[in-house]
C-alpha positions as CSV (number, residue, x, y, z in Angstrom):
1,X,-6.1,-165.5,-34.6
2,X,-3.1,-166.5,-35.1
3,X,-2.3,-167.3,-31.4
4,X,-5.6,-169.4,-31.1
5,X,-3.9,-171.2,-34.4
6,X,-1.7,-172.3,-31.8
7,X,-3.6,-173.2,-29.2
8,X,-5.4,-175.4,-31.8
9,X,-2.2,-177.8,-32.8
10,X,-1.4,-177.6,-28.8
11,X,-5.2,-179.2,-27.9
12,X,-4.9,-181.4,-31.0
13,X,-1.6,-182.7,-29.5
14,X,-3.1,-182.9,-26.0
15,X,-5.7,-184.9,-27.9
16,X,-3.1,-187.4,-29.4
17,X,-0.9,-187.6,-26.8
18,X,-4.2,-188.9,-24.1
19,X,-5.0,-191.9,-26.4
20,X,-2.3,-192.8,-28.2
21,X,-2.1,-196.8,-27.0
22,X,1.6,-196.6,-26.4
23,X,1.6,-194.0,-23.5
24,X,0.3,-195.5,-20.3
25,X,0.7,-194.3,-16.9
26,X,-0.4,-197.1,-14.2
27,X,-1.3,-199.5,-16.9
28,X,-4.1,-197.2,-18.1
29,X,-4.2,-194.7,-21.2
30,X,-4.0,-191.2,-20.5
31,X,-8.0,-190.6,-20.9
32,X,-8.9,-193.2,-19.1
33,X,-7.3,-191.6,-16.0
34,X,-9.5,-189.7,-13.1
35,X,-8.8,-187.0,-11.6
36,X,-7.3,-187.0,-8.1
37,X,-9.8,-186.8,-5.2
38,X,-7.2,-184.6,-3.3
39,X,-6.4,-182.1,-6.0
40,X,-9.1,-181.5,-8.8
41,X,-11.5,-178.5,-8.4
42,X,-15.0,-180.0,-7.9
43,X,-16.0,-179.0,-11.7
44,X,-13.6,-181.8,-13.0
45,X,-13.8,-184.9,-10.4
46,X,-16.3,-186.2,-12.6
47,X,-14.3,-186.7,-15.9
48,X,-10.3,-186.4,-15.0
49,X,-8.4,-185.7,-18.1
50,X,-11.7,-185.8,-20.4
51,X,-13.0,-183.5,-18.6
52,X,-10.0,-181.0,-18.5
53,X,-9.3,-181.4,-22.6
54,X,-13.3,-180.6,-23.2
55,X,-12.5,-177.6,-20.8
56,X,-10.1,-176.6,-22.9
57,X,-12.3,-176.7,-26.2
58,X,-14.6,-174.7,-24.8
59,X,-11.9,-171.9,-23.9
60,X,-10.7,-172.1,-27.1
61,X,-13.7,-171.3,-28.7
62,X,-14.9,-169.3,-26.6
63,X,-11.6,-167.4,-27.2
64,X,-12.3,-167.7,-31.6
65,X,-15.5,-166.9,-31.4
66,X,-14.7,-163.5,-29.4
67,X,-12.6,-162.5,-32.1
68,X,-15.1,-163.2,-34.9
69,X,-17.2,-161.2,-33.2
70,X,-14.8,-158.2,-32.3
71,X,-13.7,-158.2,-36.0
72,X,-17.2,-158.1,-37.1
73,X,-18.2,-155.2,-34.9
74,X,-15.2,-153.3,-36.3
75,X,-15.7,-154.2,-40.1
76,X,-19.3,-152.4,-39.3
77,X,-17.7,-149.8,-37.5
78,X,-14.8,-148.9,-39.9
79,X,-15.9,-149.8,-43.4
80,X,-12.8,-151.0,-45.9
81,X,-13.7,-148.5,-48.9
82,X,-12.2,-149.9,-52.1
């Protein structure tokens, strides 16, 4: 958990860093940005750097919710007796 902690802070930066108003590449913002024609993979042409941080939410809880679920199964499993 404590690596997906991590990950966490790293997609909140990601998150801060795409539309802080002081950052601009090409005289656009970081979000507003799409993705290269040449070089995305056909799942992200759509949304660019949207599309890649919403990509990365998914991961990540995809990744949390995993755990959850493998902790659950051994809580059942392995009973704490107190």
């Amino acid at each position: 958990m404590r690596s997906i902690g991590l990950a966490q802070r790293a997609l909140d930066k990601m998150i801060t860093r795409a539309t802080d108003p002081r950052k601009k590449t090409f005289g656009k913002q970081l979000y507003q940005h799409g993705p290269s024609s040449r070089f995305a993979p056909t799942l992200t042409r759509a949304g660019g750097v949207v599309a890649e941080i919403a990509k990365s939410r998914m991961e990540l809880d995809q990744a949390r919710l995993l755990v959850i679920t493998a902790a659950n199964q051994v809580r059942r499993v392995f009973p704490l007796h107190v």
